[in-house]
N, C-alpha and C positions, 0 to 999 in steps of 0.2 A: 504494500500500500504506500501510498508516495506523500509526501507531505501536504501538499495541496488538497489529494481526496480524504486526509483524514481532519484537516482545516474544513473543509465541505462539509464534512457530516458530524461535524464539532456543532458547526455553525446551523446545517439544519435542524440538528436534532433538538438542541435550545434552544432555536425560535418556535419549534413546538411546542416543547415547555413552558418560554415565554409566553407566550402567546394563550394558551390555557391558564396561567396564573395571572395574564391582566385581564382574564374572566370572571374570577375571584371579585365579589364584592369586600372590601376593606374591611368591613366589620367582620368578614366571615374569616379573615386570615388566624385567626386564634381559636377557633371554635374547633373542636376535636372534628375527627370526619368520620363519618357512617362507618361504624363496628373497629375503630380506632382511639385510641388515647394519643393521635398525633394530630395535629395540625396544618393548616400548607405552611406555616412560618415552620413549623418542623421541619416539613419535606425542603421547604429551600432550604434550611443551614444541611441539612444533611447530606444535599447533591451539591451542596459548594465543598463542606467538608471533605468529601471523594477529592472535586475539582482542585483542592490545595493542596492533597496530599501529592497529585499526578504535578505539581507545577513544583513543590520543594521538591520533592526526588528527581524532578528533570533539572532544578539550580543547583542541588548539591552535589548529583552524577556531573555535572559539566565543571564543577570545582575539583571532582576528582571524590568527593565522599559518596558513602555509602548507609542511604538512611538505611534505619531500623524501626519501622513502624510500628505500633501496637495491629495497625490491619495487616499485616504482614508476617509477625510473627505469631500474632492469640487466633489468630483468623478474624475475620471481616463482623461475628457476630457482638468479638470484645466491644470490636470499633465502634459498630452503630450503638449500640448500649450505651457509651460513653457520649457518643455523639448526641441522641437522642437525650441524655440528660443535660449535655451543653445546649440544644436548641430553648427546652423548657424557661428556660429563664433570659432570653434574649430578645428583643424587644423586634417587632415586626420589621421597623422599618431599618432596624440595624442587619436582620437577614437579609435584608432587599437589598441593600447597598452593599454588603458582603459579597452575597452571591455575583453582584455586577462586576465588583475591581477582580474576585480570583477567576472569574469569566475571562475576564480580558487580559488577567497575567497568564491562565492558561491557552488561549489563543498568543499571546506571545514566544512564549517559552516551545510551544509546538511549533510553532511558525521559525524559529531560530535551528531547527532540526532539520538533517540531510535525508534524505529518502531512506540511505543506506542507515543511518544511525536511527531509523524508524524498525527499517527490516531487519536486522540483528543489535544486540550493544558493542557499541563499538564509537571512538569518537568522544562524542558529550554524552554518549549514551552507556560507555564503559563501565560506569561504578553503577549503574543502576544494582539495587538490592534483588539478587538471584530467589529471596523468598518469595518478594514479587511477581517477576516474571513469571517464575514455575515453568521455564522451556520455551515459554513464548515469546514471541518479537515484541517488542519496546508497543507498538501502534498497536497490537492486541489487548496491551492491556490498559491502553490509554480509552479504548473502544468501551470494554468490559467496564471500566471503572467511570468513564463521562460519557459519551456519547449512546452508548447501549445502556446505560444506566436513566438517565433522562424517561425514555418510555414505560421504563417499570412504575412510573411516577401520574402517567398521563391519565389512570381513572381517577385517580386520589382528587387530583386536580379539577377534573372535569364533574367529578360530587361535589364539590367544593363551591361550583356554583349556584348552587338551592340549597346551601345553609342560611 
């Protein structure tokens, strides 16, 4: 996959998202959602969450470091658990603006990437953390974790408009 078509479908798949979350009536951003104890201010810190982990592990592989993330080593269930009690107390429109800057540092940080250092690590892609990957190429699990993650998200969203 080459850098550009994973900028494409970075890019499509959030303005899906987007675009279903400025359907959201503002009062209904904190109301739990049908057969959930979460929120859409939940579901956005927790798909920005994803979004900043894929953007420090791409700053700190191109410094030459190798994070260690709690989603990478406890597995992904630690992560949202954690995540999901950071969302609980964070103010709506503090997720809304969050989710926008690591939106746009994750379109940079991808966008600063060779096609080659997308399809193996290698490059700025070298220190990536190998628990991460698990075998797969850099843009795999940039996919898995932002762009294919995004959809998991689109009923939540789309109940959210008849609260």
């Amino acid at each position: 996959m080459t850098c550009d078509e994973v900028l494409a479908r970075l890019a499509s798949s959030r303005a899906a998202f987007d675009e279903k979350l400025a359907s959201v009536p503002r009062e209904a951003l904190t109301l739990p959602l049908p057969g959930s104890t979460h929120s859409v201010k939940d579901i956005v810190f927790h798909v920005s969450a994803y979004d900043d982990l894929v953007v420090l592990r791409l700053i700190a592989s191109r410094g030459g470091v190798t994070t260690e993330f709690d989603r990478d080593r406890e597995g992904y269930e630690v992560f949202n658990e954690r995540v999901w009690g950071e969302a609980a107390v964070i103010e709506p429109d503090d997720a809304l603006a969050r989710a926008a800057e690591v939106f746009a540092a994750l379109l940079h940080e991808v966008g600063r990437l060779s096609d080659g250092e997308l399809e193996t690590p290698s490059g700025a892609t070298a220190a990536l953390d190998p628990a991460w990957l698990a075998g797969q190429a850099p843009w795999e699990l940039i996919a898995i974790d932002c762009y294919d993650h995004y959809p998991m998200h689109y009923a939540a969203l789309d109940a959210a408009k008849d609260l």
